[in-house]
mmCIF file of the N, C-alpha and C atoms, coordinates in Angstrom:
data_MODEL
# 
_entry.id   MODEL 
# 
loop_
_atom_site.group_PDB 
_atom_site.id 
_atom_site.type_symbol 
_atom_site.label_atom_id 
_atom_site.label_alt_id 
_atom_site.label_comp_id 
_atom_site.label_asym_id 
_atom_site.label_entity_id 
_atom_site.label_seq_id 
_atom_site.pdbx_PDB_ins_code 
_atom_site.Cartn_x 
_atom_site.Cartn_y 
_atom_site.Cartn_z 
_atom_site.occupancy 
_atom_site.B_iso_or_equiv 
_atom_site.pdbx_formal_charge 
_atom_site.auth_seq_id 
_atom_site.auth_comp_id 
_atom_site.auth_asym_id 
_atom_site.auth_atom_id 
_atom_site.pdbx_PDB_model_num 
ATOM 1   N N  . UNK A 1 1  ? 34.269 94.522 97.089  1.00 0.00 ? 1  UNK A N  1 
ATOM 2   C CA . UNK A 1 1  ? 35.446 94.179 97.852  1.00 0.00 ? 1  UNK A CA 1 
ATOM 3   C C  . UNK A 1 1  ? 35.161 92.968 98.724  1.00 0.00 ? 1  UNK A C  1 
ATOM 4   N N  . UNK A 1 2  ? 34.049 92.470 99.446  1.00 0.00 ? 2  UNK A N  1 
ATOM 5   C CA . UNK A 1 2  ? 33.819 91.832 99.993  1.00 0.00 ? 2  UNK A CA 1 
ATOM 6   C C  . UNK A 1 2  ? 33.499 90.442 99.643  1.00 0.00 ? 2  UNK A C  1 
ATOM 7   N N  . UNK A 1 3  ? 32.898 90.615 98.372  1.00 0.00 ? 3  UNK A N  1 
ATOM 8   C CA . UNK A 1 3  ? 32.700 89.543 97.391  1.00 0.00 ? 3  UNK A CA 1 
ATOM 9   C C  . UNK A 1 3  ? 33.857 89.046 97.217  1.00 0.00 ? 3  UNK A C  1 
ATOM 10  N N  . UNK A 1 4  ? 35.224 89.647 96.694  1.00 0.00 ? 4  UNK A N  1 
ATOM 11  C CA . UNK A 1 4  ? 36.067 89.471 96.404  1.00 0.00 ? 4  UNK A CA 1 
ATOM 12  C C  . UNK A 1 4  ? 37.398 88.511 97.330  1.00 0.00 ? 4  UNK A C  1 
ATOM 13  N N  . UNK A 1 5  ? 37.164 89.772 98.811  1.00 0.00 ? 5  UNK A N  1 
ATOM 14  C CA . UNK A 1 5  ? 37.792 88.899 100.000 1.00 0.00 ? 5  UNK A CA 1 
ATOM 15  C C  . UNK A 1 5  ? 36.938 87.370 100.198 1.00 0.00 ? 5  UNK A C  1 
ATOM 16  N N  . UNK A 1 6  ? 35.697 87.029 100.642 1.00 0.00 ? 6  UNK A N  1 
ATOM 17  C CA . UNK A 1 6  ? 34.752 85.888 100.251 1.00 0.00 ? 6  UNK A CA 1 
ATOM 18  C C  . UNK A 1 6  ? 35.716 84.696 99.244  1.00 0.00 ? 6  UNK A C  1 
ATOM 19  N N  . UNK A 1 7  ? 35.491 85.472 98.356  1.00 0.00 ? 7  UNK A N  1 
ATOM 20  C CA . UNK A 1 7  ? 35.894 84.401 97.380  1.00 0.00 ? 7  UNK A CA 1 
ATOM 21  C C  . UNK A 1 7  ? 37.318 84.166 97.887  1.00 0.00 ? 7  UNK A C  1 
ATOM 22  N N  . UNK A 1 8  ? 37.829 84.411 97.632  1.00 0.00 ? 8  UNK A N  1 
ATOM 23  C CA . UNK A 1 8  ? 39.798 84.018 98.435  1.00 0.00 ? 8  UNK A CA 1 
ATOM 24  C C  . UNK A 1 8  ? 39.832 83.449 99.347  1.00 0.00 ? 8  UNK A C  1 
ATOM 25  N N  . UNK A 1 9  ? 38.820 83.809 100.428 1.00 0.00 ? 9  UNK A N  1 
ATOM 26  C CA . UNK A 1 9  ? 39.038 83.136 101.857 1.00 0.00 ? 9  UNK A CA 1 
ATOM 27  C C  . UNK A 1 9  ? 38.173 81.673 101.439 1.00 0.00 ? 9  UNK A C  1 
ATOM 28  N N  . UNK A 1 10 ? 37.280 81.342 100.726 1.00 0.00 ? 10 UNK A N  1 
ATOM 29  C CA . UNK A 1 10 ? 36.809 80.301 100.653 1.00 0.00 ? 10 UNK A CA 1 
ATOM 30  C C  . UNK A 1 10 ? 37.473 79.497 99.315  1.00 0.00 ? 10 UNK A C  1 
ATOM 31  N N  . UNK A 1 11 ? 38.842 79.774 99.040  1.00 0.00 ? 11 UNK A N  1 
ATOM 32  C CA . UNK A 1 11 ? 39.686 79.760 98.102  1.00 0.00 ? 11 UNK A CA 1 
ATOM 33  C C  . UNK A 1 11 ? 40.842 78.809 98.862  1.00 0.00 ? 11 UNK A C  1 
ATOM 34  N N  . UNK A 1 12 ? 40.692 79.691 100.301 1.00 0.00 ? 12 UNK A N  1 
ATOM 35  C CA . UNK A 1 12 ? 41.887 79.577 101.424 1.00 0.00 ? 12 UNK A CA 1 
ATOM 36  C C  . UNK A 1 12 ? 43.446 80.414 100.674 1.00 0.00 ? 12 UNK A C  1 
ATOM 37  N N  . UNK A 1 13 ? 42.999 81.136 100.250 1.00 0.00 ? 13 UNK A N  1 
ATOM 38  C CA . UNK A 1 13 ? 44.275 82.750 99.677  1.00 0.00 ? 13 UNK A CA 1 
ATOM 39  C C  . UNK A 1 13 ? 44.473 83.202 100.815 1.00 0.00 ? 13 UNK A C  1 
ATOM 40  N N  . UNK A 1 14 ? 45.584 83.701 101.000 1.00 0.00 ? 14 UNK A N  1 
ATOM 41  C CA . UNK A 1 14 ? 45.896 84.553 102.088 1.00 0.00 ? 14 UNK A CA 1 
ATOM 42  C C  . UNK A 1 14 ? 45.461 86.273 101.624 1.00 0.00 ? 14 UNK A C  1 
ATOM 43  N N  . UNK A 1 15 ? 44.509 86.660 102.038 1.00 0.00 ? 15 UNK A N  1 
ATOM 44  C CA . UNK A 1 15 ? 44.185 88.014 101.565 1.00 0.00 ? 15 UNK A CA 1 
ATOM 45  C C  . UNK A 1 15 ? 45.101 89.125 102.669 1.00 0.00 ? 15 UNK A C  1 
ATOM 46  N N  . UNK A 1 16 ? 46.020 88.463 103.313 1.00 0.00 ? 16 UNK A N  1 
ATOM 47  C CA . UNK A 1 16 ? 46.927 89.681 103.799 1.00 0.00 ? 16 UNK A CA 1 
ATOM 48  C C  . UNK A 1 16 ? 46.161 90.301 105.267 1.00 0.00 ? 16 UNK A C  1 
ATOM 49  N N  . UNK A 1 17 ? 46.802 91.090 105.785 1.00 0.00 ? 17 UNK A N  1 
ATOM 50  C CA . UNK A 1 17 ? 46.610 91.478 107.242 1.00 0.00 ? 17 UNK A CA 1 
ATOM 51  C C  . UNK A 1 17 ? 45.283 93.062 106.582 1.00 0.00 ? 17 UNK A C  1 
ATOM 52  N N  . UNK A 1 18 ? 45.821 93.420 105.873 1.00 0.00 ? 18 UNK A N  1 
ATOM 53  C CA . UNK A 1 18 ? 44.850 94.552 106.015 1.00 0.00 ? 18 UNK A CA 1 
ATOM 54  C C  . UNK A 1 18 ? 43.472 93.953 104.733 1.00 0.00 ? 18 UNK A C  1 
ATOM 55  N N  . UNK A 1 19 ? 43.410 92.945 104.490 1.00 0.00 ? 19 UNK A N  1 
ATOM 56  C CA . UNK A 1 19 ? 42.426 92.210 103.992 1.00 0.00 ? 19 UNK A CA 1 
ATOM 57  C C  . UNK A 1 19 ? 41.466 91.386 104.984 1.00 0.00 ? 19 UNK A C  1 
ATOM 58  N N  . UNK A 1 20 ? 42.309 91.328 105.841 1.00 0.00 ? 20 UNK A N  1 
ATOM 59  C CA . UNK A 1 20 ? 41.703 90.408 107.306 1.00 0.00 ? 20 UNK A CA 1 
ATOM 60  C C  . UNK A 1 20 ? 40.974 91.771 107.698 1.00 0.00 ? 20 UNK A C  1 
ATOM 61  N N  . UNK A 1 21 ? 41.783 93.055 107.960 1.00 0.00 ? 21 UNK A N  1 
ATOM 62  C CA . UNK A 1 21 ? 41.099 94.060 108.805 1.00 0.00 ? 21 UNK A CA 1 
ATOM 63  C C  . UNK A 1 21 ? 40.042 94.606 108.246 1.00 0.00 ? 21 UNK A C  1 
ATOM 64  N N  . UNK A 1 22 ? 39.895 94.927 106.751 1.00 0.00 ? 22 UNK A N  1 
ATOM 65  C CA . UNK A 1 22 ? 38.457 94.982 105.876 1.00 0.00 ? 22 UNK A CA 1 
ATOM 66  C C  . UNK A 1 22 ? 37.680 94.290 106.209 1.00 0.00 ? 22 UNK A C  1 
ATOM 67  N N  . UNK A 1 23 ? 37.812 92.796 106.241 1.00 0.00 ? 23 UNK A N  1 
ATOM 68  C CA . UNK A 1 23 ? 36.847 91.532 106.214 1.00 0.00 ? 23 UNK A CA 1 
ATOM 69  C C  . UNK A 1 23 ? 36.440 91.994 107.600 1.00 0.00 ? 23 UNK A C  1 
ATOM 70  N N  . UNK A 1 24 ? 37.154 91.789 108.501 1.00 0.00 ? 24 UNK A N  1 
ATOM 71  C CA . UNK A 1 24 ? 36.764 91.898 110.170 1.00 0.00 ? 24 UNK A CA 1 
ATOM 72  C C  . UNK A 1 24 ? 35.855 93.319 110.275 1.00 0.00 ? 24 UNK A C  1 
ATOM 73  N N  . UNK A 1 25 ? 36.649 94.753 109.914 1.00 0.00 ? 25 UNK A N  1 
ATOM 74  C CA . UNK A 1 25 ? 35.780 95.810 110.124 1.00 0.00 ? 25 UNK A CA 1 
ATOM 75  C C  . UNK A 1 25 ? 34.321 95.793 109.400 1.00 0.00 ? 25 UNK A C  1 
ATOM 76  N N  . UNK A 1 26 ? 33.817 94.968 108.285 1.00 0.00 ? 26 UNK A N  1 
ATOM 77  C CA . UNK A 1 26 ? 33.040 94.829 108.015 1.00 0.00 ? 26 UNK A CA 1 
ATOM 78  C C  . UNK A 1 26 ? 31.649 94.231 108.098 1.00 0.00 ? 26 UNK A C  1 
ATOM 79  N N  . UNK A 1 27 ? 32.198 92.703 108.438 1.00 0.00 ? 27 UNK A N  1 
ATOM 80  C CA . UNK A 1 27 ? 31.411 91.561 108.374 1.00 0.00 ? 27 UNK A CA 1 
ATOM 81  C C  . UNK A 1 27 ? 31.318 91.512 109.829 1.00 0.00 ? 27 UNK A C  1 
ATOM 82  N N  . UNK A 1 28 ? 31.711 92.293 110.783 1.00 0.00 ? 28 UNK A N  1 
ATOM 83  C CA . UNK A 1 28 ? 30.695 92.150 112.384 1.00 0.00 ? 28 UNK A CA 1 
ATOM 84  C C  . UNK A 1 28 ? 29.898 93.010 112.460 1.00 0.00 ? 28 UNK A C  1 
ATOM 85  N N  . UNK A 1 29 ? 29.338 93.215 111.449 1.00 0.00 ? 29 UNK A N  1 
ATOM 86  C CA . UNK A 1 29 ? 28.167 94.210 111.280 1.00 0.00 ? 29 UNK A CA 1 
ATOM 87  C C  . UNK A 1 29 ? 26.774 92.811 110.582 1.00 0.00 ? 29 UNK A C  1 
ATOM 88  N N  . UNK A 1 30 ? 27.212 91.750 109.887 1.00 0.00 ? 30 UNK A N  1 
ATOM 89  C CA . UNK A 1 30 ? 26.615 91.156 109.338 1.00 0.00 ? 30 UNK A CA 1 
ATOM 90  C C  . UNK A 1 30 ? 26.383 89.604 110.045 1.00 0.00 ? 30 UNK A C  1 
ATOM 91  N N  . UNK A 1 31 ? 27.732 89.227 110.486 1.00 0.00 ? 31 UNK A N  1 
ATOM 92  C CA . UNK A 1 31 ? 27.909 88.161 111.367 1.00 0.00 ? 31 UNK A CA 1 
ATOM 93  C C  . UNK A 1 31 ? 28.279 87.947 112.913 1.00 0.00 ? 31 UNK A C  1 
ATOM 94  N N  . UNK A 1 32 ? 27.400 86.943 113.090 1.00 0.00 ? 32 UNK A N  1 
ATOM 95  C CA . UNK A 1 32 ? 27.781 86.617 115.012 1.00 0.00 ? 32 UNK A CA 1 
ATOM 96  C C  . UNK A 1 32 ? 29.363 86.400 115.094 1.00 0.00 ? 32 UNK A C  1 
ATOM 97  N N  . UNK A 1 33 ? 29.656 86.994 116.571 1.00 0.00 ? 33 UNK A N  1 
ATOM 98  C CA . UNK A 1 33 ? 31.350 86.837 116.712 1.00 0.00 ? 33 UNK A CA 1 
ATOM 99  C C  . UNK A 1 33 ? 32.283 85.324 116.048 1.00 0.00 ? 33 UNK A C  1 
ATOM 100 N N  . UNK A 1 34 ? 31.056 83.993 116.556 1.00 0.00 ? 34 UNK A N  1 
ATOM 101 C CA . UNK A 1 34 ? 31.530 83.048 116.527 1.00 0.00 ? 34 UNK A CA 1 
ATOM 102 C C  . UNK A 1 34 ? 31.565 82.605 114.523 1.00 0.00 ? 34 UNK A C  1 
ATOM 103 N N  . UNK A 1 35 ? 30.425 83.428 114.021 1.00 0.00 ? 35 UNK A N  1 
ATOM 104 C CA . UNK A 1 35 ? 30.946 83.286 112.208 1.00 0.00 ? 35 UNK A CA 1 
ATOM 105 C C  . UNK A 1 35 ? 32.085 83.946 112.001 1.00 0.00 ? 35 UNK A C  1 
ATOM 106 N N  . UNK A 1 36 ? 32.220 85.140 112.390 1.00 0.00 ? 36 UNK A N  1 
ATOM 107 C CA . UNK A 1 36 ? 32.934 86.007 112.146 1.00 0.00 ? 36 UNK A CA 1 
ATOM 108 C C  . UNK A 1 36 ? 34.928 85.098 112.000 1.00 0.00 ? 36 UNK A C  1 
ATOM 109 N N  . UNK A 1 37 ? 34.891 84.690 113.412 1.00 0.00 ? 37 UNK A N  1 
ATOM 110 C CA . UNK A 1 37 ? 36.173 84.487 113.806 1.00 0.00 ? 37 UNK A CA 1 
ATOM 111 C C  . UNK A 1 37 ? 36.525 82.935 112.763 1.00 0.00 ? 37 UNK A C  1 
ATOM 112 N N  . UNK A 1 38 ? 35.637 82.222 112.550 1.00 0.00 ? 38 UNK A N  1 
ATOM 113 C CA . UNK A 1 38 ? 35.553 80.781 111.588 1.00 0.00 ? 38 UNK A CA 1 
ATOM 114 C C  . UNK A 1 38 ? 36.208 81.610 110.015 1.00 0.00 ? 38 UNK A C  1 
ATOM 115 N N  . UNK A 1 39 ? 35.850 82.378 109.585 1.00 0.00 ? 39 UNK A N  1 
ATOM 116 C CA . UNK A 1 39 ? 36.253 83.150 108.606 1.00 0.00 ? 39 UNK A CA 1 
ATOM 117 C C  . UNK A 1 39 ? 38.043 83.255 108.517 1.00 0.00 ? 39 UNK A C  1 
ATOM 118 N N  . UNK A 1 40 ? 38.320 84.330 108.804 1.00 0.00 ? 40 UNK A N  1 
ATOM 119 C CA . UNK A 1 40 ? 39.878 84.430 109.560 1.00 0.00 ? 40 UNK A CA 1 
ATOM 120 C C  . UNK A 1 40 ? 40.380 83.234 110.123 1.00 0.00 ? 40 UNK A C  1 
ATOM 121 N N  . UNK A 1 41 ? 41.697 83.098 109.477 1.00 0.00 ? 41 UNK A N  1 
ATOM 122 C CA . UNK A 1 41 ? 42.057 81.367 110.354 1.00 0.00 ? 41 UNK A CA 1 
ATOM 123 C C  . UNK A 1 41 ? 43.015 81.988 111.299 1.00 0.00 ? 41 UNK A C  1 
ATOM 124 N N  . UNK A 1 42 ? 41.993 82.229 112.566 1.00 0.00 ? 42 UNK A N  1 
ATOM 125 C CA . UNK A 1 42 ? 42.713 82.462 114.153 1.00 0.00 ? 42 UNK A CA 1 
ATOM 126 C C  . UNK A 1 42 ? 43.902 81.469 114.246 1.00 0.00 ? 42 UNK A C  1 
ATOM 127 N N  . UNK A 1 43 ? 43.799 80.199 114.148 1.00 0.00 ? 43 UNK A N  1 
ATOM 128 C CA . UNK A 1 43 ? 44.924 79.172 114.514 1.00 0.00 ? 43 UNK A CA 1 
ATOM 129 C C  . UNK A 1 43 ? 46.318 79.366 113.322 1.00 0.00 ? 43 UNK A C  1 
ATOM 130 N N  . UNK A 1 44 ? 45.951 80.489 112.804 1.00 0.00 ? 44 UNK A N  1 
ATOM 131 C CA . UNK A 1 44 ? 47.479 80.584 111.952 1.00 0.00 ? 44 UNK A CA 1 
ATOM 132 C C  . UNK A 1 44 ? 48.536 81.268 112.764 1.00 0.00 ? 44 UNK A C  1 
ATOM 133 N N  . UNK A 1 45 ? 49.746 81.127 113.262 1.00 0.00 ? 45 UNK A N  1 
ATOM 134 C CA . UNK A 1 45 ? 50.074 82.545 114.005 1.00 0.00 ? 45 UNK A CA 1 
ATOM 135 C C  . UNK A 1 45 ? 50.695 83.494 112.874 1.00 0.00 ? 45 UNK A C  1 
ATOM 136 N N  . UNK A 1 46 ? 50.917 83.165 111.943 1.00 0.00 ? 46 UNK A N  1 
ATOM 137 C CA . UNK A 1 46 ? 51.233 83.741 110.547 1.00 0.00 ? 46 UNK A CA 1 
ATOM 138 C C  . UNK A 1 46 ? 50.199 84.826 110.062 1.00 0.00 ? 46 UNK A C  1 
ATOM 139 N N  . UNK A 1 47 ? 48.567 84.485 110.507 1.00 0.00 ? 47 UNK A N  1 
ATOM 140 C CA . UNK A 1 47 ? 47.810 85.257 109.792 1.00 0.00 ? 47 UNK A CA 1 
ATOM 141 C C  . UNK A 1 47 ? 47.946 86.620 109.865 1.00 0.00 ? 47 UNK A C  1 
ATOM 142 N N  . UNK A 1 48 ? 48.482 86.968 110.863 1.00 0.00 ? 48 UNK A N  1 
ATOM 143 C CA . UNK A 1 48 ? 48.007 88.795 111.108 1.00 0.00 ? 48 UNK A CA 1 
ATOM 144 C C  . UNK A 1 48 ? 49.776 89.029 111.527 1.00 0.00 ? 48 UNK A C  1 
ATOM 145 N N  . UNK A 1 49 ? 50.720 88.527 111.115 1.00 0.00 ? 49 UNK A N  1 
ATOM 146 C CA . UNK A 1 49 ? 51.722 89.549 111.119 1.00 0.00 ? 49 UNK A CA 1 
ATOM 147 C C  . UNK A 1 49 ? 52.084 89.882 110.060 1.00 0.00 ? 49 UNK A C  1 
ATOM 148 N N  . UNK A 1 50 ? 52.202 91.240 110.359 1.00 0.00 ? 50 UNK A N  1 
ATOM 149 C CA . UNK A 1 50 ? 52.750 92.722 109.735 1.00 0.00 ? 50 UNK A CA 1 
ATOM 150 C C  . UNK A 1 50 ? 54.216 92.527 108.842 1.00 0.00 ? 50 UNK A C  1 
ATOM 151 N N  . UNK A 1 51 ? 55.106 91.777 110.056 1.00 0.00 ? 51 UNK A N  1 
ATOM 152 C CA . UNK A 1 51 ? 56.353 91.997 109.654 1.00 0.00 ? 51 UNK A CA 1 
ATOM 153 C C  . UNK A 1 51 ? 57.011 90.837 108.926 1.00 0.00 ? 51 UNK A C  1 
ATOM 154 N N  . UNK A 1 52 ? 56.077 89.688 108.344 1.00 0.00 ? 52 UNK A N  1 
ATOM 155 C CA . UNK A 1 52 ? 56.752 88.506 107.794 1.00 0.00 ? 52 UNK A CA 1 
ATOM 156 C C  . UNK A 1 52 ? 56.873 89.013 106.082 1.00 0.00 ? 52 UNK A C  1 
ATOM 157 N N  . UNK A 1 53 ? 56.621 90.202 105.310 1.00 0.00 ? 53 UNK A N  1 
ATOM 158 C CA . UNK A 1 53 ? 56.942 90.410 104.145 1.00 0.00 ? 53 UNK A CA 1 
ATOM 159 C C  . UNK A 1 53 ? 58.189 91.449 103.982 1.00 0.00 ? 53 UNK A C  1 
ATOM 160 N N  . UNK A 1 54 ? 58.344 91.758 105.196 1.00 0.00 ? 54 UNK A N  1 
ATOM 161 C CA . UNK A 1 54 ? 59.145 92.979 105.759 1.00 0.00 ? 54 UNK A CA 1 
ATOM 162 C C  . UNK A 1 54 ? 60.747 92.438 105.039 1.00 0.00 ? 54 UNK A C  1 
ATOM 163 N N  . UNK A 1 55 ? 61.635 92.909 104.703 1.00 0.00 ? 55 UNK A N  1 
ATOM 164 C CA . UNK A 1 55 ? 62.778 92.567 105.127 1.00 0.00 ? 55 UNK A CA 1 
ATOM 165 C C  . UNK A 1 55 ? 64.000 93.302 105.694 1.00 0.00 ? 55 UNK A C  1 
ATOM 166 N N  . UNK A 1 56 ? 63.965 92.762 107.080 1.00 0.00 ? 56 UNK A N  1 
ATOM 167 C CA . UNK A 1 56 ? 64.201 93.967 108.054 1.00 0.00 ? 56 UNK A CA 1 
ATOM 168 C C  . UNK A 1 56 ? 65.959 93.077 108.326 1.00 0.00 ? 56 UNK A C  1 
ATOM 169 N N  . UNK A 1 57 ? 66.717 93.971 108.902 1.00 0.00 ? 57 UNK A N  1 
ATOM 170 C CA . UNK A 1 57 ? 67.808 93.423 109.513 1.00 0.00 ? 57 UNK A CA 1 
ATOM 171 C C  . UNK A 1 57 ? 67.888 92.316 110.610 1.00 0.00 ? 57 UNK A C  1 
ATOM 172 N N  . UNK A 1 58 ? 68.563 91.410 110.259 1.00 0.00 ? 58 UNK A N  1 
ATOM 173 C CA . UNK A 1 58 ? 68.462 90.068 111.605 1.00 0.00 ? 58 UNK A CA 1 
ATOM 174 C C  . UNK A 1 58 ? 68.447 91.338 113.207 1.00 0.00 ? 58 UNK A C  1 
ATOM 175 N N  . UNK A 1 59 ? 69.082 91.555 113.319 1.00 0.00 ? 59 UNK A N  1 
ATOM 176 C CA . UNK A 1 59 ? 68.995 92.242 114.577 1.00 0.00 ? 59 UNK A CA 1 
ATOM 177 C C  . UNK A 1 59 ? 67.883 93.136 115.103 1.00 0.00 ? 59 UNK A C  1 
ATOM 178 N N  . UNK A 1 60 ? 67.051 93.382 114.020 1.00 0.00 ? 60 UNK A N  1 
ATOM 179 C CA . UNK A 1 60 ? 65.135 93.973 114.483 1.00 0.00 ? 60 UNK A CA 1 
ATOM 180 C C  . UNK A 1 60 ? 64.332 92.875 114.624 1.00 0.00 ? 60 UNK A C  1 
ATOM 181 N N  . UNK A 1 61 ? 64.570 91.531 113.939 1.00 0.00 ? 61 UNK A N  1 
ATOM 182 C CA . UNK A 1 61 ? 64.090 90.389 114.642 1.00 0.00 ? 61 UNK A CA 1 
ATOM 183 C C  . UNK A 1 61 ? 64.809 89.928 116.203 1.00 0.00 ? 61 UNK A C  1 
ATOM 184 N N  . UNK A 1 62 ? 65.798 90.204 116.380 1.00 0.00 ? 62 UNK A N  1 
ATOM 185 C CA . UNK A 1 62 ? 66.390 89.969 117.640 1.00 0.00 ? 62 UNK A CA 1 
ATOM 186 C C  . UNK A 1 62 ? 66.245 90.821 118.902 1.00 0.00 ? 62 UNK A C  1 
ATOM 187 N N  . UNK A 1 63 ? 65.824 91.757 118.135 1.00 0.00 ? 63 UNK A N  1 
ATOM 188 C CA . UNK A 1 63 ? 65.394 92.794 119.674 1.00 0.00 ? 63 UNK A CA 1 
ATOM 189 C C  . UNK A 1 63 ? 63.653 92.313 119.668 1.00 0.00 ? 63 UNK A C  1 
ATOM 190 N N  . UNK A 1 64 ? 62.745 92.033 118.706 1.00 0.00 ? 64 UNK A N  1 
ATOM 191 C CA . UNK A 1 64 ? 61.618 91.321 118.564 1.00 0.00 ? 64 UNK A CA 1 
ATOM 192 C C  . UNK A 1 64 ? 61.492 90.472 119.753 1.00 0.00 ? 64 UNK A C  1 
ATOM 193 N N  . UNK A 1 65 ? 62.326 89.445 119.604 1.00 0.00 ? 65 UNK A N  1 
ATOM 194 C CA . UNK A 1 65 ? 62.337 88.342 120.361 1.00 0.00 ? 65 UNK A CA 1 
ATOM 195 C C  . UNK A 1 65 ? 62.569 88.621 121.571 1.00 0.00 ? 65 UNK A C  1 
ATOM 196 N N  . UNK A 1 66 ? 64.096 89.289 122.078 1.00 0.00 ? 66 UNK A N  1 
ATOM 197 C CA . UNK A 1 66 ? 64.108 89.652 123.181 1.00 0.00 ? 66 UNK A CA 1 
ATOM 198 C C  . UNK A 1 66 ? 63.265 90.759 123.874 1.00 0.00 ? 66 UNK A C  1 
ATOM 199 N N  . UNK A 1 67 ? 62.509 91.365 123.479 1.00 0.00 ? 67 UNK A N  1 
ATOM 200 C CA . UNK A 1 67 ? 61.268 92.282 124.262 1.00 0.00 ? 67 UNK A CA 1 
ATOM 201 C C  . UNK A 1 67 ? 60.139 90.740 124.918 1.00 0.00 ? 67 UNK A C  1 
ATOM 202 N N  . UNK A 1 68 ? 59.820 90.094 123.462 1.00 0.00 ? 68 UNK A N  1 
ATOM 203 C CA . UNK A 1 68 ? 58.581 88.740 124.162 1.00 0.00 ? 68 UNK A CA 1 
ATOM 204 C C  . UNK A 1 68 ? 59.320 88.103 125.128 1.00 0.00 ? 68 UNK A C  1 
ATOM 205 N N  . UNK A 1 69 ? 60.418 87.482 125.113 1.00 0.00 ? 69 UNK A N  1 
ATOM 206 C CA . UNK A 1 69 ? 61.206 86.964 126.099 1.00 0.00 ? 69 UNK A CA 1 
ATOM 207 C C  . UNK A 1 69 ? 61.115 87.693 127.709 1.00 0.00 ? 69 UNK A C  1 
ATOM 208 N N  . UNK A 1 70 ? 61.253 89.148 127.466 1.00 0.00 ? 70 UNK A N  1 
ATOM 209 C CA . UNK A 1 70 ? 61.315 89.715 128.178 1.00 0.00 ? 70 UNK A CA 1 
ATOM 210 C C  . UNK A 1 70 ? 60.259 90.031 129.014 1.00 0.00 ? 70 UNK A C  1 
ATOM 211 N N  . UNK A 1 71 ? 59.103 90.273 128.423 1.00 0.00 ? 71 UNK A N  1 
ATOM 212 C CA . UNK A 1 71 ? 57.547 90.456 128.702 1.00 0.00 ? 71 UNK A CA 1 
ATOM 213 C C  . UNK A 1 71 ? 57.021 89.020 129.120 1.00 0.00 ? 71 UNK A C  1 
ATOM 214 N N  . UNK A 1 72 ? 57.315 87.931 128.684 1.00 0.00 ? 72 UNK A N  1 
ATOM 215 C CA . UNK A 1 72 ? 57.160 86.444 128.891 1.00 0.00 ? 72 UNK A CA 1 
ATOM 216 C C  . UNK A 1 72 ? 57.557 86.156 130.720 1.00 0.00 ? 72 UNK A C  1 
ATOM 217 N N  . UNK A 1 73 ? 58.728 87.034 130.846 1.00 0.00 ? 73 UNK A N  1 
ATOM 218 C CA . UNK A 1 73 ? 59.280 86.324 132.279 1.00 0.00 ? 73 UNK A CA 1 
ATOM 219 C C  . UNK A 1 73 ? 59.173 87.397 133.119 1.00 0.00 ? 73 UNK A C  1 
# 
């Protein structure tokens, strides 16, 4: 499995959020924080959400927004 995630990420594939959480629960057993995080592209804000394959009603994105909005101010 790891071989596999490896290869994709050095592919630049998106191996998905619970492909990130394999890779991550795994490989900080093998690598320093600062390899670790070079792996995972932190600067995506795309990488680790859940809900961008989702297709949810406009209005569960709108209460989304208005909670951060809300928590923001």
């Amino acid at each position: 499995m790891m071989s596999h995630l490896l290869d994709a990420l050095e592919k630049g594939e998106d191996i998905g959020h619970y492909g990130r959480l394999t890779f991550a629960m795994v490989a900080h057993h093998f690598l320093d924080k600062a390899e670790l995080i070079k792996w995972p592209n932190p600067d995506d804000p795309d990488s680790c959400n859940v809900y961008r394959e989702l297709d949810l009603p406009d209005e569960i994105f709108e209460n989304i927004q208005d909670y951060r909005e809300g928590k923001a101010s």
